[in-house]
N, C-alpha and C positions, 0 to 999 in steps of 0.2 A: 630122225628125231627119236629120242627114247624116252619114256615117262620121267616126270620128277623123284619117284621113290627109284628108280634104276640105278643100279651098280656099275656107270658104266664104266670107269676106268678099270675096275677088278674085271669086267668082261671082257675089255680089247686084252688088259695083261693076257687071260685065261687062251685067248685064240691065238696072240700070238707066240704064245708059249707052245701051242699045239704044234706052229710052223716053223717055228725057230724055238730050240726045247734048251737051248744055251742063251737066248734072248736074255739082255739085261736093261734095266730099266733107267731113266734118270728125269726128274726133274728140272724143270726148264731153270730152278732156283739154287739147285745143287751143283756144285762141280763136281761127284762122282757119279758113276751106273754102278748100279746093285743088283747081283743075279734075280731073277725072276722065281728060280726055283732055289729049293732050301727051305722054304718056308718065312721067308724074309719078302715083306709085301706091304708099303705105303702108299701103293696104286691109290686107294679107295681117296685120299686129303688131296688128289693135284687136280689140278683143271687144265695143266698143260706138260708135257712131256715128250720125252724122246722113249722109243724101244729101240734094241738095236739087236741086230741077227745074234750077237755072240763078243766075248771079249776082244776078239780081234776088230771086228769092225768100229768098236766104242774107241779103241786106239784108232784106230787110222783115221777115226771123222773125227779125233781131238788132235790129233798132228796136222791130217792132208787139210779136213776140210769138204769140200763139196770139189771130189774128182771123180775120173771114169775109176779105179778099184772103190769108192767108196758108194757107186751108185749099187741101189735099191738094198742097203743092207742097215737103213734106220729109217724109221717112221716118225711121225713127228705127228701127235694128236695135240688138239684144243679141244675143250669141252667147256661150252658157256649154257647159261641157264636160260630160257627162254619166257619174256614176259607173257601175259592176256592170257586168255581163256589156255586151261591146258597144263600150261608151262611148261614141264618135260625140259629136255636136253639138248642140243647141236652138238653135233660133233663132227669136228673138220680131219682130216689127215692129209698131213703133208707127206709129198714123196716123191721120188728123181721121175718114176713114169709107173703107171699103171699097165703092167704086164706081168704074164705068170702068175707067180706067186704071191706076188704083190696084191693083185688083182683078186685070187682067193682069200686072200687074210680081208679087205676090205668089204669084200661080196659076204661072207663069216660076219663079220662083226654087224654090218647092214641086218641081217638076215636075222641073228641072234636077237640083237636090239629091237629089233620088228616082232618078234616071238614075243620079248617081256612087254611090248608097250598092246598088242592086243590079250596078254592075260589079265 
């Protein structure tokens, strides 16, 4: 969970730009992905999207689909607001399996988000 004032969609962007530095991004309401880097960045308005390792994978998961070349090379974040005392943020990520790398972007994000909600 991360506080209400948290950035978190500019923060998942930020890490996993770190691990995929070709990462592009897309809105769950869009039908394109937009590099991550460049300086082109509407992360901050969505509550739900896709990243995806790199050009090539934002093709294959809009051609294949959900197959073995397209496993763990797009993530799929929700971010919903949380009511009562608090309130802060949820954020869910979807993904083919939690291994590797996958597994550090996720442990990243948790960890980063844990930082901003006890400043």
């Amino acid at each position: 969970m991360a506080p209400p004032s948290a950035p978190v969609g500019e923060v998942i962007a930020d890490i996993c730009r770190q691990y995929w530095p070709d990462a592009l991004f897309q809105d769950v309401e869009d039908d394109q992905a937009h590099p991550l880097e460049g300086g082109w960045n509407d992360v901050g308005s969505s509550n739900e999207f896709f990243i995806y390792r790199n050009a090539t994978a934002a093709e294959a998961w809009e051609k294949l689909g959900t197959v073995a070349e397209t496993e763990n090379t797009m993530l799929h974040f929700l971010i919903r607001g949380r009511d009562g005392a608090g309130g802060g943020h949820e954020v869910t990520c979807v993904c083919d399996a939690r291994t590797g790398e996958v597994e550090r972007i996720i442990h990243t994000i948790q960890s980063e988000l844990g930082q901003i909600a006890r400043s």
